[in-house]
Residue, then its C-alpha position, 0 to 999 in steps of 0.5 A: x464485502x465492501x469498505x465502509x466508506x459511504x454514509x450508508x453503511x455506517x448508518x446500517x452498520x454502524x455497532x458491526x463497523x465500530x467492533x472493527x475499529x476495536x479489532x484494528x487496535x483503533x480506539x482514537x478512531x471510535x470518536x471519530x465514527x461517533x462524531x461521524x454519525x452525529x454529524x450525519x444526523x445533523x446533516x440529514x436534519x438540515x437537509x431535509x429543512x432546506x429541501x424544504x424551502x426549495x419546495x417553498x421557494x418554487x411554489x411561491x415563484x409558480x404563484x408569483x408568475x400566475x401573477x399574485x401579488x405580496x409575494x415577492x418580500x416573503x420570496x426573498x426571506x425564503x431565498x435568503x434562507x436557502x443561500x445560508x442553509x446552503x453554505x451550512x450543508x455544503x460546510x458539513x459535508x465537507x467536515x464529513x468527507x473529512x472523517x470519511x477519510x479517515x476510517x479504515x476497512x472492514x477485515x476479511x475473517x482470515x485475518x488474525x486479530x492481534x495490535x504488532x507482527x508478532x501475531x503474523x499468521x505464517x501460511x507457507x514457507x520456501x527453501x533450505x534457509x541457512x541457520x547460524x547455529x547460535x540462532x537454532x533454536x529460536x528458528x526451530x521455535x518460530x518455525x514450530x520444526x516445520x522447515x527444513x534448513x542447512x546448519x551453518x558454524x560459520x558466522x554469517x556477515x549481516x547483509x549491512x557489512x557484506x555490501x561494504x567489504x565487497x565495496x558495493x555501496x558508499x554510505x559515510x559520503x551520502x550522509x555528509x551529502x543528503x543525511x541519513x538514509x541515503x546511499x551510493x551504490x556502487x561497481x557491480x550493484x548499480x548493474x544488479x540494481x538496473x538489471x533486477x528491476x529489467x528482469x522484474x519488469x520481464x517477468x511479470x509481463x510475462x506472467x500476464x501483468x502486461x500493462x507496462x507503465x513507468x509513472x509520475x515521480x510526484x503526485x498534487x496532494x488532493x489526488x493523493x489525499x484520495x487514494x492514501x490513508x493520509x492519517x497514517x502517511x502523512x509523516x512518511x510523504x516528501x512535499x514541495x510547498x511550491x506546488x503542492x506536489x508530493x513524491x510518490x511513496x509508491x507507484x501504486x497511488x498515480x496508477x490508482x489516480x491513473x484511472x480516476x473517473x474510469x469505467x470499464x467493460x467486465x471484459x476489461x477485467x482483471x486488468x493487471x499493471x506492472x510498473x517500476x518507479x522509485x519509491x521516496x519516504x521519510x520514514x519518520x516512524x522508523x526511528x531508531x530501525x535498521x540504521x546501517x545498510x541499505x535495508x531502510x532508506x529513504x528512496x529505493x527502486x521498486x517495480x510494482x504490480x497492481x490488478x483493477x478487478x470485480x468484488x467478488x473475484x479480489x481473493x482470487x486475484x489475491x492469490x495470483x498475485x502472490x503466487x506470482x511474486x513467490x516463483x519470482x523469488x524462487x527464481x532469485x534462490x531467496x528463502x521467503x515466508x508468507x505471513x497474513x498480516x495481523x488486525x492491528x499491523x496491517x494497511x488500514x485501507x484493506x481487508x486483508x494483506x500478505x507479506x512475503x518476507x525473505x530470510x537473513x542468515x545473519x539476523x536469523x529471521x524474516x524480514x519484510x520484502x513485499x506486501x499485498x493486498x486487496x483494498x475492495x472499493x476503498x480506493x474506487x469510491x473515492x476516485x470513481x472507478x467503476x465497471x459495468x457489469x450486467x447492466x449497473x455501474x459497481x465499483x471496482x476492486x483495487x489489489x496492489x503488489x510489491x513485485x520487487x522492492x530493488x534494494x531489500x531484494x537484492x540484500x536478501x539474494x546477496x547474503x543468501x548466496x555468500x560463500x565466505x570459504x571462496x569470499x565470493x557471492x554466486x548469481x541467480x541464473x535467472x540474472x546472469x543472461x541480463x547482468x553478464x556475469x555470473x558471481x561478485x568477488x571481493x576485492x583484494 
């Protein structure tokens, strides 16, 4: 299934698109759709009148070099008639690339139909989770008595407390500097930090993602505007007036524009990138939301994974994509779940997204550590990317990855390796030969 970016397949699709919006919890976007169509009639109406007058218009001019006489007033009229109706249809496509961007995908039939997380679809789940026994029952209820887990009497530190007591990160000063959301970190973290991201990067090099960039911090806004769904990011993005330029929410929109206008052979493909970046966003929406700690901030390290593939093999990459992200953090000892995320949660470029969540003893849940997802040729058609296969240029797939959020990871390693009996938290294997040592003490 393609995405319904293109003026056809709302014309021949139209009734079947509109129930996906309704799917989505997207009433506003009804209007919108219905404006579309309306405008395209009205489009396609003046277009054909002045295809029209250029018919007209080369006639008269054949006639007026055979040398006819009385032509030349009428020709003019004629001339005249096509500069306006020129600039008209010029306008409205304009006002119509304007709607284009903002309708969402199709969904894949996979995906439950539901408006907020809590209709998330687990699909499996990993690892021994430790379960403060004051949260035992509502993880026995969330997880239906599937999973086994290690019962804990002790009280788990909230992963925004454990960072401080083993005074690994600075918060009051950052926020006296830049405002909140903002963090130093600090001794052993900073080498976590560099070190995870090197390991990260290793990792799924090896995996096959051997595409190695590091991109652009910033973005001009025009190339953004075609690779985001700027309805839903615009309150997110950090601009400079200036230039126009935005920072990047993620590296996932410059490796997108990286292969704009871009056609490849079927043998190029998949094509699988890995990349590590910062990542800058405003987070105006998430008002009131994990305030304290280094959970949600308004710039943290990321590496990214992103696969350039056919229609019809973007499930498939899927999957490998997030098999791969779930034995790295395997490697990392971190209890995680993979959810399907629900119609009304989930990024509205694509047909179906994962996310990986990590468990926190302290808050006895899931959270959020990556995302996945195959976008079809949501993004490809407006950037044209494009592959030739068997004789015809098709528009590629775009899947893209979280392969390791830094700050979140970490937080989800370093409370799931607590152990509060000798106030010390034990290192992965997988990191010891990259940091050079092999626990964190706190501090006397």
């Amino acid at each position: 299934m393609v995405s319904v970016v293109s003026l056809k397949e709302i014309r021949t699709n139209y009734e079947e698109y509109a129930k996906v919006l309704e799917k989505r919890y997207l009433p506003g976007y009804l209007s919108t759709l219905r404006r579309l169509k309306k405008l395209d009639a009205s489009w396609r109406e003046n277009l054909k009148k002045l295809n029209e007058l250029r018919r007209k218009k080369n006639e008269l001019s054949r006639r007026i070099a055979k040398g006819e006489r009385g032509l030349l007033t009428k020709s003019k009229k004629v001339s005249s008639g096509i500069e306006r109706l020129n600039e008209k249809v010029r306008k409205m496509e304009k006002e119509m690339w304007e709607y284009l961007k903002l309708l969402p995908n199709w969904l894949d039939e996979r995906v439950p139909i539901g408006p907020d997380e809590s209709y998330s679809e687990p699909v499996r789940y990993w690892g021994r989770p430790k379960v403060w026994k004051e949260h035992l029952k509502e993880f026995e209820r969330q997880t239906k008595g599937k999973v086994k887990y290690e019962l804990i009497d002790w009280e788990p530190l909230h992963h925004y407390d454990l960072v401080r007591e083993f005074n690994l990160v600075e918060m009051e000063k950052a926020s006296e500097i830049a405002g909140s959301r903002f963090y130093f970190e600090k001794g052993e973290l900073v080498f976590l930090d560099l070190t995870l991201s090197l390991y990260a990067m290793d990792f799924f090099r090896k995996k096959g993602f051997n595409n190695v960039l590091i991109t652009p911090y910033m973005m001009r806004r025009k190339v953004e505007e075609r690779i985001a769904h700027m309805d839903t990011f615009i309150d997110a993005l950090y601009s400079t007036k200036e230039d126009d330029l935005i920072l990047i929410p993620s590296s996932e929109h410059p490796i997108c524009a990286l292969y704009k206008d871009c056609t490849f052979r079927e043998r190029e493909l998949p094509l699988r990138i890995v990349a590590w970046s910062p990542a800058f966003r405003r987070e105006a929406g998430a008002h009131g939301k994990d305030t304290k700690g280094i959970f949600r901030t308004h710039q943290f390290h990321k590496v990214e994974l992103h696969s350039i593939t056919t229609l019809d093999e973007d499930r498939e990459e899927l999957e490998f994509m997030v098999g791969v992200v779930e034995e790295f953090m395997q490697g990392l000892r971190i209890p995680y779940r993979v959810v399907i995320l629900p119609s009304g949660d989930m990024d509205k470029r694509a047909l179906i997204q994962y996310d990986i969540e990590g468990w926190f003893p302290r808050q006895g849940k899931y959270r959020e550590l990556g995302s996945y997802a195959t976008m079809g040729c949501w993004v490809s058609e407006k950037i044209n990317t494009k592959v030739n296969r068997k004789g015809r240029r098709e528009f590629v797939a775009n899947l893209y990855g979280t392969g390791c959020a830094t700050q979140r990871t970490l937080l989800a390693m370093l409370v799931n390796n607590y152990n509060p009996k000798r106030q010390a938290i034990k290192l992965p294997e997988a990191l010891t030969k990259y940091v050079g040592f092999r626990e964190i003490r706190k501090e006397e």
